[in-house]
Residue frames relative to the residue before (quaternion, step in Angstrom):
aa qw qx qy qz dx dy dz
X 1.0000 0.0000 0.0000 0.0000 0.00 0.00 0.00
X 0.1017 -0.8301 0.5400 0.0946 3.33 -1.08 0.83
X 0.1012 -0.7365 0.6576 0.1218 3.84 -0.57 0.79
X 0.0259 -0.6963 0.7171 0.0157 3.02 -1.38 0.98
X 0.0021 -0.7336 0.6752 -0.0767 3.32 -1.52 0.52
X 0.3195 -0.7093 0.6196 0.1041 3.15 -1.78 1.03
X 0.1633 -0.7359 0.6522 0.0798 3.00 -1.38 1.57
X 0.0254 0.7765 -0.6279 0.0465 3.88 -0.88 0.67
X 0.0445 0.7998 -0.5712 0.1789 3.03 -0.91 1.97
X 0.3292 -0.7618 0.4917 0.2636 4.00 -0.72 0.36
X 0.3131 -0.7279 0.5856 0.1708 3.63 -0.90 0.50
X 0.1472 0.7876 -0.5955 -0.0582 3.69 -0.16 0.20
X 0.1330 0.7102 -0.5765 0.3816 3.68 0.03 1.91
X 0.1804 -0.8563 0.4165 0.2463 2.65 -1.27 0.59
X 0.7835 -0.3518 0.0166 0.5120 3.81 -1.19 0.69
X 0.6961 0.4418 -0.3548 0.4408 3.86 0.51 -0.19
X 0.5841 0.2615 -0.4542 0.6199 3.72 1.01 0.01
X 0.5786 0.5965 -0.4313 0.3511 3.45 0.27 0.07
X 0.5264 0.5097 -0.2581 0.6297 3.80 1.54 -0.94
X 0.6193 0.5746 -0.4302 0.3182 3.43 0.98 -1.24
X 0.7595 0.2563 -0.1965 0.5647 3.64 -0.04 -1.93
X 0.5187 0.2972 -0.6657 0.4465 4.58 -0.17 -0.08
X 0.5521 0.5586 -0.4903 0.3779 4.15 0.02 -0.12
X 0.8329 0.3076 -0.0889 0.4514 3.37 0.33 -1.49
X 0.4376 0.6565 -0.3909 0.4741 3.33 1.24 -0.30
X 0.8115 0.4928 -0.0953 0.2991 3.45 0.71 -1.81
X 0.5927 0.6299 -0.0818 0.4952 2.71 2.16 -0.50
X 0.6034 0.4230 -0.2861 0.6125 3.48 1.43 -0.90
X 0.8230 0.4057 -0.3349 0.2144 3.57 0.82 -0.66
X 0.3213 0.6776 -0.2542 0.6108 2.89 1.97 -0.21
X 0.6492 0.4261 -0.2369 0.5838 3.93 0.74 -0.26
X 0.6425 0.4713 -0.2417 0.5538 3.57 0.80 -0.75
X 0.6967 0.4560 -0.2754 0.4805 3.17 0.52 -1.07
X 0.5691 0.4930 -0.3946 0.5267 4.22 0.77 -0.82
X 0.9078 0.2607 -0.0829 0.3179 3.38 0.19 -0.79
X 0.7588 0.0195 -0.2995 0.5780 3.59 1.33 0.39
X 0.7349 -0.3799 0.1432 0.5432 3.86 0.89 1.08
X 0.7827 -0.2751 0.4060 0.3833 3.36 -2.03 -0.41
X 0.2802 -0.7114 0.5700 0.3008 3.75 -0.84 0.20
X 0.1582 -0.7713 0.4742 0.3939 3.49 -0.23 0.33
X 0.4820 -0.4826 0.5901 0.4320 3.81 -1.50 -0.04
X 0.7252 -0.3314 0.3538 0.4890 3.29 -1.99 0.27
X 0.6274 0.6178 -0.3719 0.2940 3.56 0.46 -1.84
X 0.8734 0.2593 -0.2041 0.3582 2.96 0.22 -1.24
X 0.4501 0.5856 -0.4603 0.4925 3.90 1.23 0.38
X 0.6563 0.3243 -0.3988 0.5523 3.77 0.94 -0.68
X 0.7203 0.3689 -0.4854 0.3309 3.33 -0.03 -0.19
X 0.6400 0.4266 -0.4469 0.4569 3.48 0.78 -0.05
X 0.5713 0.4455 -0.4986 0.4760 4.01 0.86 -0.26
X 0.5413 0.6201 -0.2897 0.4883 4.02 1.11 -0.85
X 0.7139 0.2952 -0.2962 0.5617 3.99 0.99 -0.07
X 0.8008 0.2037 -0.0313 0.5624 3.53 0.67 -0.87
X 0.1960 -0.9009 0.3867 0.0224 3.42 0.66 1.17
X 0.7213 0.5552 -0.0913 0.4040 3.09 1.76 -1.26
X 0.6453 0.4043 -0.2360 0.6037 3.06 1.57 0.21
């Protein structure tokens, strides 16, 4: 079973905290990624459910 849901939030910051967290953001995932693999994007999750339907 999959639940999805939509979260939708505003930032009101300005451009230098903004440089700040796209920095640290890029960093934690870039950490994730060293240590449990690539993330895939949507694209490439449909296109793998779009070959192997049955899984």
């Amino acid at each position: 079973m999959t639940l999805r849901r939509t979260v939708e939030s505003q930032l009101l910051i300005d451009p230098l905290q903004m440089r700040s967290i796209h920095q640290w953001l890029g960093q934690q995932i870039a950490e994730y990624e060293r240590v449990f693999d690539h993330i895939p994007s949507p694209e490439e999750i449909d296109s793998r459910t779009r070959r192997n339907p049955n899984q």
